[in-house]
N, C-alpha and C positions, 0 to 999 in steps of 0.2 A: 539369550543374554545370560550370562555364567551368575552365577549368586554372588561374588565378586565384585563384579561389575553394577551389578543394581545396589548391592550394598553401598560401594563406594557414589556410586550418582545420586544415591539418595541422601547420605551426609554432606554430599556437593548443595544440591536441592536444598536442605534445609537450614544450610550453613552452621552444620552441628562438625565438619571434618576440619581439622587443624591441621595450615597450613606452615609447610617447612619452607625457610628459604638458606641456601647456603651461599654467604657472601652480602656484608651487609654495608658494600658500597655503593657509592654515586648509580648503582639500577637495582642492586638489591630491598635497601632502604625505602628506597621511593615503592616497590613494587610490595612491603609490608604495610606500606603507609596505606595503600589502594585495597589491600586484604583486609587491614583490620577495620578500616573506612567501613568495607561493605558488610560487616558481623562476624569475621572470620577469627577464630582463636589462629593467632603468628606465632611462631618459636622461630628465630633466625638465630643462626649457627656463621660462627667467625670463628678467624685463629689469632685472630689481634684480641686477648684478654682487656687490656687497656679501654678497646672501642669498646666490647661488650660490658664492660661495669660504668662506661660512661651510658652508654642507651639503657641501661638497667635504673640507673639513677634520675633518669628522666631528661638526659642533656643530648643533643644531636650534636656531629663533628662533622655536617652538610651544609654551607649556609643557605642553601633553597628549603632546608624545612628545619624551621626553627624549633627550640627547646617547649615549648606548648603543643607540638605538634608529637611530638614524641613523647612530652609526659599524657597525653590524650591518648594514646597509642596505648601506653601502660595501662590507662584506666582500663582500655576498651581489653585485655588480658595478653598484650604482645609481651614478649620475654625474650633475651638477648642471650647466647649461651657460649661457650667453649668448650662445651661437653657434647662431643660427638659420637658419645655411647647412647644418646638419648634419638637418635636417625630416626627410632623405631614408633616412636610418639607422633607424628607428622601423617597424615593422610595423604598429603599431597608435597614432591618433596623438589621445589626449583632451583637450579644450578646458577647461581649469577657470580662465576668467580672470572679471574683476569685470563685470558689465552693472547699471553703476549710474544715477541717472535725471539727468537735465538738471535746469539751475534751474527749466523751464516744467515740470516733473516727468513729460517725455517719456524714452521708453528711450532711452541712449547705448548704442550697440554698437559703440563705438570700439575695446574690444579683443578685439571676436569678428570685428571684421572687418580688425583687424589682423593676428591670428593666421590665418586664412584666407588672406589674404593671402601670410602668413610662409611658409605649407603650401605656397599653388599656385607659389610660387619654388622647389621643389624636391619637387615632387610625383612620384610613380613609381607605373607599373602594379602594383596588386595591394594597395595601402598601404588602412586602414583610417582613418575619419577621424569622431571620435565626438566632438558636441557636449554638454556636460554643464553648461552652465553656464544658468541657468533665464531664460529668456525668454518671449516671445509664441508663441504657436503659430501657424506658419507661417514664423519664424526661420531654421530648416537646411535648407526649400528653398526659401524666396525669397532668403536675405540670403546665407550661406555658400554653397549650392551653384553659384550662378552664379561665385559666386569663382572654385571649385576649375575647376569645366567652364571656365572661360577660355583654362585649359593644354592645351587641346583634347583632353581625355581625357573620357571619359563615364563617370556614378556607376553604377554595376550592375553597369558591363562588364569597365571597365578600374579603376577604384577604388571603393570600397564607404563608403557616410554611415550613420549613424544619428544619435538623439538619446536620454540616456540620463539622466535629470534627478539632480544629486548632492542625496542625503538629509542632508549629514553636521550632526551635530548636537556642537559645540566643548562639550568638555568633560562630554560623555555615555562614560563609559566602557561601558556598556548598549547600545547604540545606535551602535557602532563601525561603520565603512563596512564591514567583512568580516561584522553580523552583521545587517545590514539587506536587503529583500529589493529589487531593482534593476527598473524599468522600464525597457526597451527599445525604441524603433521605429524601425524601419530604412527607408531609404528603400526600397528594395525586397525583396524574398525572403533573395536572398543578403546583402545588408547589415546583414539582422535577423538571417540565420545566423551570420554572423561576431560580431555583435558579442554575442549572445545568447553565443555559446560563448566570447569573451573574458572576460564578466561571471561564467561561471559555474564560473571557477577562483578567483574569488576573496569571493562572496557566497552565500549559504545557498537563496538561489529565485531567479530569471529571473521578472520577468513581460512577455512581449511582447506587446506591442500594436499594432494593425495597421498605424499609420504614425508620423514623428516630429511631426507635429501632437497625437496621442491623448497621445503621453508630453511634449511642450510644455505642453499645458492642464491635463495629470495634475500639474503640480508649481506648476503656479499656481493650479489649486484646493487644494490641501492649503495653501499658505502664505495664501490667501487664508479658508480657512475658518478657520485662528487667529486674523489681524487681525480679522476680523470678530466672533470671540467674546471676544477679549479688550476690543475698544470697548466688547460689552455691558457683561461685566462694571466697566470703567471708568468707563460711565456708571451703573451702579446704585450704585458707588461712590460717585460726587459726589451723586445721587439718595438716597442713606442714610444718608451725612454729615449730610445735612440734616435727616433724621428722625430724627440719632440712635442707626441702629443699626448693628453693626458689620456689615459686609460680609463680612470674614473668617469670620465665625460661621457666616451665613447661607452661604456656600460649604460649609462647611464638611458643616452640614446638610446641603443639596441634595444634595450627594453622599454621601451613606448610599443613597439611590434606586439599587438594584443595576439599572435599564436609564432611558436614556432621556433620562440629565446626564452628560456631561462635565466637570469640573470645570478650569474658566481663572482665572486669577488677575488682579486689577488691578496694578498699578506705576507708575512714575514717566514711563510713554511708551513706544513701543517701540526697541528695538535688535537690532543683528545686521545680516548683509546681506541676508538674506531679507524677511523677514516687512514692517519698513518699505519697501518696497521695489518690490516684485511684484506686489503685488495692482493697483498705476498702470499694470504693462505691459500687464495684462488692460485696464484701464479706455479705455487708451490707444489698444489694437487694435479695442473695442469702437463706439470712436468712428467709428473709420475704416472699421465695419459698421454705421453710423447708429444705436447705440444707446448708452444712458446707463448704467451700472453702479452705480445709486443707492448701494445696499446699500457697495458697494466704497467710493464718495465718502464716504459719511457714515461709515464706520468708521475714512475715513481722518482725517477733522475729527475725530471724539470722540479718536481716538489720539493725534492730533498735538496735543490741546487739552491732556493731561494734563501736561507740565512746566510750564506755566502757572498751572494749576491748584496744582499741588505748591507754586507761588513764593507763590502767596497766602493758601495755607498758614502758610507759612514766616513772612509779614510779620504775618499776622494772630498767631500765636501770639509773635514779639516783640512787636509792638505789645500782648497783654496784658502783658506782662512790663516795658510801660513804654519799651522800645526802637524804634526805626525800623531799617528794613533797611539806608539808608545808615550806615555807620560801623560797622556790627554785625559781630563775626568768626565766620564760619560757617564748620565742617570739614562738604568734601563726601566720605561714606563710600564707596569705590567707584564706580574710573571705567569699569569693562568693565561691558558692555551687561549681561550675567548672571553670577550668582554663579559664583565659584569658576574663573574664566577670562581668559586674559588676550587677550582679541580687545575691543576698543574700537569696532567698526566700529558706526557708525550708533548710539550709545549716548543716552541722556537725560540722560545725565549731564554731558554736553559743552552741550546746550542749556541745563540747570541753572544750570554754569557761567555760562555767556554771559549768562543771564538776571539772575543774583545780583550778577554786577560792575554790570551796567547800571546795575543799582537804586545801585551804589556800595557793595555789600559787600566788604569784606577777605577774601576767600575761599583755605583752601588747601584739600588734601584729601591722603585716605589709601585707598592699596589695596595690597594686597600682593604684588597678581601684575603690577601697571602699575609701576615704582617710577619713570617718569619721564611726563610726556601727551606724544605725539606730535605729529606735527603734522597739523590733518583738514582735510580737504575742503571742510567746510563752515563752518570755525571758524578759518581760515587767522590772524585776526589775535590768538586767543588766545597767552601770553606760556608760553614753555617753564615750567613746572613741575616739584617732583619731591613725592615722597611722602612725607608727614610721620611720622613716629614718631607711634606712637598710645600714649602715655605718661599719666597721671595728669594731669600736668600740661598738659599740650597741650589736655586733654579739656576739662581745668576752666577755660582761657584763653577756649575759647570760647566765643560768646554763644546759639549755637547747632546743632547736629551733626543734618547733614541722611543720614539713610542711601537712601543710592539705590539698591548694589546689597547682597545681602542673603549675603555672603561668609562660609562655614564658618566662615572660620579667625577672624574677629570673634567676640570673646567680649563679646557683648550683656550680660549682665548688668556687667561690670568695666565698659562704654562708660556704660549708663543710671547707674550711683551715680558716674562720675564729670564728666560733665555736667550741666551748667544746664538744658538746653532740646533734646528729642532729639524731629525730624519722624522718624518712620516711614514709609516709601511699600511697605513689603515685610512690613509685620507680621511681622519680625522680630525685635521683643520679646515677641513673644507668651509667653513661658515666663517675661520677667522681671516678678518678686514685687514687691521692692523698689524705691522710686522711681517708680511707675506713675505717678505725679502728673506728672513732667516731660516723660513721653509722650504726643506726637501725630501720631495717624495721619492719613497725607496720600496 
């Protein structure tokens, strides 16, 4: 073992090495929260100024970890920065930034190889440097590692990579980064050492696997095998509608079979950064190994079909009521991608939108973890918004009340008696009695 390498496991060991995280969102955040939890001096590094003097002041812009939770953090020595001259301070230095796809729905790694970059301008013998952000397998020694070796230091010898895929799941308190179990692969021996033993001050099991390809493809199957079960169920959805039978039942059903069903649910399309997302990098790499990922394609058609689907819902069920879509006032229920959360990344709800003005609907909406829409990505000319009171009155103005995301704190039965015309996409009136007549699942 190189003098390097015991040095560095021995600051691991005694929780004296200060850990870097770059990227202090919705997995970054949570995963300083888990560092400084277990003794660890945090420095986390952003390019949003704004984020970092709010986390500096002791305020979270998370609502899963509240403002005590981050002035605690402070106590315990975290510190929030903009200053990526300071890379060189960090023992151990994790990558949690966004790998989102181009309009040709190729991967962007603009800020993994930004960050990379950031590192190899102040890189030092002995520093650990752990990619976690989910990409294509082969990622952290094609694209990042030539980075860092440009500084003319060598990974194994003089600095240590792994790849180490983040699981976190927004707004699972079950399911917290400190209770989930972690894969690891290191680019060589010592790198899997180091990083194996950094992970395992702060998560209940290590699984390492032999290289950072194995834990690259380890996290693009797992997000890949949801898209693809939830297309099915999506498409037996629109398949059932037609004949009439509920699909929620029939789940419901299938899953009594104690081996051999998982049960997935239909919705309004996918959201999050993951799941729509990932399954394109596989598709993507695959290409460039001459081969097709049928399975992956077509589950990305059935998924991406489903806000469409939803809007023709939406018109069909005015149009019995005598209405057209233009001119119609429709409340959209929830604009975060899943219940109970307030991360909007990659939502259906946003495509909803866009789709229901086109048609020329009056469109507002209500959630109660969003109270204002941001500004996205891919929706750049949608008009600032804020969130409606969900009042009696508001309900019964409009022509129609489309629920998209299927949020606790909605008291379903008060929304359906006091609405006209209530699309369901979450069979979340399932329990209401009264008024069933103005429910339609979509």
């Amino acid at each position: 073992m190189s003098a390097l390498l015991s040095s560095l496991l021995a600051r691991i060991g005694d929780k004296t090495a200060t850990v870097g995280i770059i990227g202090l969102g919705y997995v970054g955040l949570p995963l300083a929260r888990a560092f400084s939890n277990a003794g660890f001096r945090v420095l986390g590094f952003d390019i949003d100024t704004a984020k970092v003097q709010k986390l500096n002041a002791g305020k979270s812009f998370i609502k899963q970890i509240p403002d005590a939770t981050v002035a605690e953090m402070r106590a315990k020595g975290f510190e929030a920065t903009d200053r990526f001259d300071r890379l060189d301070e960090p023992d151990a230095i994790l990558i949690c930034v966004p790998t989102p796809l181009t309009e040709a729905r190729e991967p962007d790694l603009t800020y993994v190889v930004n960050s990379a970059n950031a590192i190899a301008g102040r890189l030092r013998p002995g520093q650990l440097v752990i990619l976690e952000s989910t990409t294509y397998p082969s990622t952290t020694r094609n694209v990042m590692l030539p980075v860092l070796e440009r500084t003319g230091l060598t990974a194994g010898a003089d600095f240590f990579v792994a790849f180490s895929p983040e699981r976190e799941d927004p707004g699972n308190p079950t399911h917290s980064v400190s209770h989930i179990p972690k894969v690891v692969g290191g680019l060589d021996d010592g790198s899997g050492d180091a990083a194996c033993a950094l992970y395992t001050a702060i998560v209940p099991k290590v699984v390492r696997v032999s290289t950072p390809e194995v834990a690259e493809a380890c996290k693009i199957l797992e997000n890949t095998y949801r898209a693809i079960n939830i297309a099915l169920v999506n498409e037996m959805k629109v398949l059932y509608d037609r004949m009439g039978i509920d699909v929620w039942e029939v789940i419901d059903a299938a899953k009594t079979k104690p081996f051999g069903f998982q049960a997935f649910y239909p919705g309004p399309g996918l959201g999050g950064h993951c799941i729509p997302l990932d399954p394109f990098y596989l598709s993507w790499i695959a290409r460039h190994h001459g081969m097709t990922t049928r399975f992956i394609e077509l589950a990305g058609e059935v998924n991406t079909a489903m806000p469409g689907y939803v809007i023709t819902k939406v018109a069909d069920a005015l149009n019995d009521a005598g209405k057209a879509v233009r001119g119609s006032k429709v409340a959209l229920l929830g604009m975060a991608y899943k219940k109970d959360i307030d991360d909007p990344r990659e939502s259906p709800s946003f495509e909803l939108l866009d789709l229901l003005l086109k048609k020329g609907a009056s469109v507002t909406y209500n959630d109660p973890h969003i109270p204002s829409l941001p500004r996205m990505r891919h929706w750049p000319h949608l008009e600032p918004m804020q969130s409606q009171p969900l009042t009696p009155e508001y309900l019964a103005a409009q022509d129609c009340v489309l629920i998209a995301t299927d949020h606790t704190a909605y008291d379903y039965d008060f929304i359906v008696r006091h609405s006209k015309l209530v699309i369901d996409t979450r069979n979340a009136t399932k329990t209401v009695s009264s008024g069933r007549e103005k429910v339609v699942r979509a």
